[in-house]
Each structure stands twice: as structure tokens, then as C-alpha cells.
C-alpha positions, 0 to 999 in steps of 0.5 A, a space after each residue: 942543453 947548453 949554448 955555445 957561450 955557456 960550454 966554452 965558458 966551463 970549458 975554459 974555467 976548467 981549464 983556469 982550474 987546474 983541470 978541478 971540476 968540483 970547482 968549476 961546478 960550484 962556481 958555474 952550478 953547471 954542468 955535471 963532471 962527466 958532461 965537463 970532463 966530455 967538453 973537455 976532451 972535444 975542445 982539446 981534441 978539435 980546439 973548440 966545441 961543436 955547435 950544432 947537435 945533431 939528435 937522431 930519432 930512435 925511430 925510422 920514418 915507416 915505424 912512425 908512419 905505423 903508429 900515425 896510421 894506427 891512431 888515425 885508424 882506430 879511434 884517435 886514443 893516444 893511450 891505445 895507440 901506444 900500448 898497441 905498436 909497442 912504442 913510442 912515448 905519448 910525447 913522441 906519438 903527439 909529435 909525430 901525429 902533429 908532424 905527419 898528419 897536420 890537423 888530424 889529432 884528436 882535441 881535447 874538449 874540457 869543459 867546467 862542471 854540467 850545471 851552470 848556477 849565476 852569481 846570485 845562486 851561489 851567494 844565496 847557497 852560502 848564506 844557507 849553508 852558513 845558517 845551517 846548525 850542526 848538532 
């Protein structure tokens, strides 16, 4: 996403341009022609550009409510839980969970390798392995 400042700026050197986005673009690096040219027309239309963006979720409350449910109710395993309600991204199903069930999302525990060895067991293993001669 691009802030205000940033789409008013190409607007206005589109405009400086003789309506050129190829020259706009390659003096900004952004945005695309077609996301330029849609700037465009809402600054010609309403005289400046909007300012706050309003996403709407693809996804009604009670469907996320479901997968939250499911995922509480049948091991806590995101992959499942997708493959099982059909939807959303793991991303989504994540943020959701963090979203309507606080505290409730299963941690991950990643741990290093089962055998421990000290500093000094790992000097003498590589000294070993160096006087090893292959033949």
C-alpha cells in the first residue's frame, strides 16, 4: 500500500506528464499503469484521493467463527483445520484464531538437535576426524 503523500505525488507527475505513465513510472518505480491511471481518474473525479481503505474480509463472522471452532475442537493443527472447512489460508485461519480465540493457538516448541555435546566434545571430534586418512 502506498500512502497518501506517495499517490497524490504520482498523480500529480502524471498529470505534469502529459497524462505519460511510462514516464511517471520510471521516474517514480511506482506504481503500476493500471493502479496510476485508477488514481487518476478518483483524483479527477472527487478532486483528491482517498485516505483511508476500507478492506472487507471475503469471509462472514460465523464462517470464521467455524474454523476457529474446528481447530479448538480437533487437535489444534492448522493444516487440518484448512483442508477440512474448505478454506481460508493458513495466514488467515492464524489471524483469526489470534483474533477470536486470544491465547488459544497452539506454540510451536522448536528445539535444537537431542544430544547436547560441550565445546570440549566437539574440538576433540574434529581433531579426530582430521586425523582420519582415507584411502
Amino acid at each position: 500500500m502506498y500512502s497518501y503523500e506517495d499517490r497524490i505525488k504520482a498523480v500529480k507527475l502524471y498529470i505534469k506528464y502529459d497524462l505519460s505513465a511510462a514516464d511517471t513510472i520510471r521516474e517514480l518505480g511506482y506504481p503500476g499503469r493500471k493502479m496510476l491511471v485508477r488514481w487518476y481518474k478518483e483524483y479527477q473525479e472527487t478532486g483528491g484521493l482517498h485516505t483511508k481503505f476500507n478492506k472487507q474480509s471475503a469471509y462472514t463472522l460465523n464462517q470464521m467463527k467455524v474454523a476457529v471452532n474446528y481447530y479448538l475442537e480437533h487437535g489444534r493443527n492448522i493444516s487440518r483445520t484448512v483442508r477440512a472447512v474448505g478454506y481460508p489460508t493458513r495466514e488467515a485461519l492464524l489471524g483469526w484464531i489470534d483474533e477470536l480465540a486470544p491465547d488459544e493457538r497452539k506454540s510451536r516448541i522448536r528445539s535444537g538437535s537431542v544430544v547436547q555435546y560441550s565445546q570440549e566434545q566437539k574440538k576433540v571430534a574434529v581433531i579426530k576426524s582430521s586425523l582420519i586418512i582415507p584411502i
